[in-house]
C-alpha positions in Angstrom: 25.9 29.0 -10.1 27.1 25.4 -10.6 24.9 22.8 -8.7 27.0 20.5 -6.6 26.2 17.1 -5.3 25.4 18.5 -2.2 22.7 20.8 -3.9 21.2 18.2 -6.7 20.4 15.2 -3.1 18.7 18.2 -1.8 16.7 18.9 -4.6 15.5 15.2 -4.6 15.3 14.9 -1.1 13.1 18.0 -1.3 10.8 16.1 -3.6 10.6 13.0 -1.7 9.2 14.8 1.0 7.0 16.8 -1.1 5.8 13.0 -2.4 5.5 11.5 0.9 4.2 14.6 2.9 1.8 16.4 0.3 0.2 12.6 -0.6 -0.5 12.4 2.8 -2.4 15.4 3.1 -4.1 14.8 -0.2 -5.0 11.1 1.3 -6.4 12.4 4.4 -8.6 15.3 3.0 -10.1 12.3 0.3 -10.3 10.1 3.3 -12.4 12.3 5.7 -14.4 13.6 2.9 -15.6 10.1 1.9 -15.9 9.3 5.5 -18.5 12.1 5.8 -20.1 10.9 2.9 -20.9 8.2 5.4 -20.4 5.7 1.9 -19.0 2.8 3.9 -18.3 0.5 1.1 -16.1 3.3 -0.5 -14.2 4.3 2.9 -13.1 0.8 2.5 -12.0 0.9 -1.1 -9.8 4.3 -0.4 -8.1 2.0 2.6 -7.2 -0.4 0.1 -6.1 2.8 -2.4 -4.2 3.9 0.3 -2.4 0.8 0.8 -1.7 0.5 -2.6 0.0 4.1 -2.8 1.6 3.6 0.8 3.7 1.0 -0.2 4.6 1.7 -3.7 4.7 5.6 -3.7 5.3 6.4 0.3 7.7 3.3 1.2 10.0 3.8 -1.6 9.9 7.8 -1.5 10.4 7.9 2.4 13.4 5.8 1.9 14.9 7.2 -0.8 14.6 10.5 1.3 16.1 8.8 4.2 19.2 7.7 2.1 19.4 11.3 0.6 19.4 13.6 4.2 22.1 10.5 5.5 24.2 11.2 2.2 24.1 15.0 2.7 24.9 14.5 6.4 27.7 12.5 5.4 28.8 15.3 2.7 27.4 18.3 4.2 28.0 20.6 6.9 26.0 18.5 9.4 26.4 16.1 11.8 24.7 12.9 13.3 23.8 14.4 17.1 22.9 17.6 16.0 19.5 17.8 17.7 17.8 18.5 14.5 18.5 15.8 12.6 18.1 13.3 15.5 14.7 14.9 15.8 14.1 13.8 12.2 15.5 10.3 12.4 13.2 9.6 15.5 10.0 10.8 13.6 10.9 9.1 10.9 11.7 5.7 13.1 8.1 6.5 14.4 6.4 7.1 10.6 8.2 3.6 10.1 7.7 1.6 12.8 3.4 2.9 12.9 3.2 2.2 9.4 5.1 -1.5 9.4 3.7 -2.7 12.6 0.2 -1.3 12.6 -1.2 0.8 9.7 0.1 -2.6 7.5 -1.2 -4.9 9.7 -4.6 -3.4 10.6 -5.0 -2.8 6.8 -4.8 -7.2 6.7 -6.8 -7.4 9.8 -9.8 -5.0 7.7 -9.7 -7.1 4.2 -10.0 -10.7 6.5 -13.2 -9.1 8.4 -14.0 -7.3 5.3 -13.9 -10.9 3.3 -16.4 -12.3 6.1 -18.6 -9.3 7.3 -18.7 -7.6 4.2 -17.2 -4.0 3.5 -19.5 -2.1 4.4 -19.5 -3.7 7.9 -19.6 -1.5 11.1 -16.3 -3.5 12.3 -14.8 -2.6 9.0 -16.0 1.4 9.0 -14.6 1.6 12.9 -11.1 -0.1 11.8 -10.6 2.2 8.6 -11.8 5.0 11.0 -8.9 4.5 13.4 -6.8 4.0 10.8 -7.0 7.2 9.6 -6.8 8.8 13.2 -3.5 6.7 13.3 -2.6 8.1 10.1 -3.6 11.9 11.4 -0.9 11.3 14.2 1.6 10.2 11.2 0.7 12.9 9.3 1.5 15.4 12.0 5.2 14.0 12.9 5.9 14.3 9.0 4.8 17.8 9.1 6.9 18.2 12.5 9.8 16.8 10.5 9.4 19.1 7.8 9.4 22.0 10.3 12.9 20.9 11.8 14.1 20.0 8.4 14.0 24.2 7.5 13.8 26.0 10.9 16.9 23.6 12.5 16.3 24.0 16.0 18.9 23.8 18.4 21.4 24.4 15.6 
């Protein structure tokens, strides 16, 4: 078998998601099992690790996966209005929209209290907290995407 264009953008959009959706799930287990810990100080160094990996491994990966599934959409056999795909453009617009316009900001908002208050502040420990609540709910569309990705509903 020869590997067409086609077949090599699914391969890599394939490992962007694997990037984007299996750092998540590594992120979150680190993140509750330090927040059990109950070691404030480092619940607020993992928010600034996950920051860090957010927007240097996650941004770039999510978009390069973006570009990918619109390229094979363009090539493929697909179509934009097929529910499935919309379904995954809207979760991503959601993933994107969350993570520009409140995991990024909220992550500001905890370093300035952090700066004053001190990191192991109970303002800072509730904000990471609900950070990573916010982050559960981001998890879950990604997985939800993932799902429609393979099983195509409404084909």
């Amino acid at each position: 078998m020869v590997a067409t264009l086609y077949n090599w953008l699914l391969f890599f959009h394939i490992l962007m998601a694997v990037v984007w959706v299996g750092g998540n799930v590594a992120l979150q287990i680190l993140g509750t099992r330090i927040y059990r810990a109950g070691n404030r100080e480092r619940l607020y160094e993992v928010a600034g690790d996950f920051e860090f990996i957010g927007t240097r491994v996650f941004v770039p990966a999510s978009l390069l996966l973006l570009g990918l599934g619109i390229w094979m959409v363009v090539i493929g056999p697909w179509n934009f209005g097929m529910t499935w795909i919309d379904l995954g453009l809207a979760m991503f617009a959601y993933s994107f929209v969350s993570g520009a316009f409140y995991l990024g900001p909220q992550l500001t908002r905890v370093k300035a209290i952090a700066a004053t208050e001190g990191t192991g502040s109970e303002q800072v420990t509730v904000l990471v907290r609900r950070l990573f609540v916010v982050s559960r709910v981001e998890l879950t569309f990604l997985v939800l995407i993932v799902m429609d990705m393979v099983l195509k509903p409404f084909l």
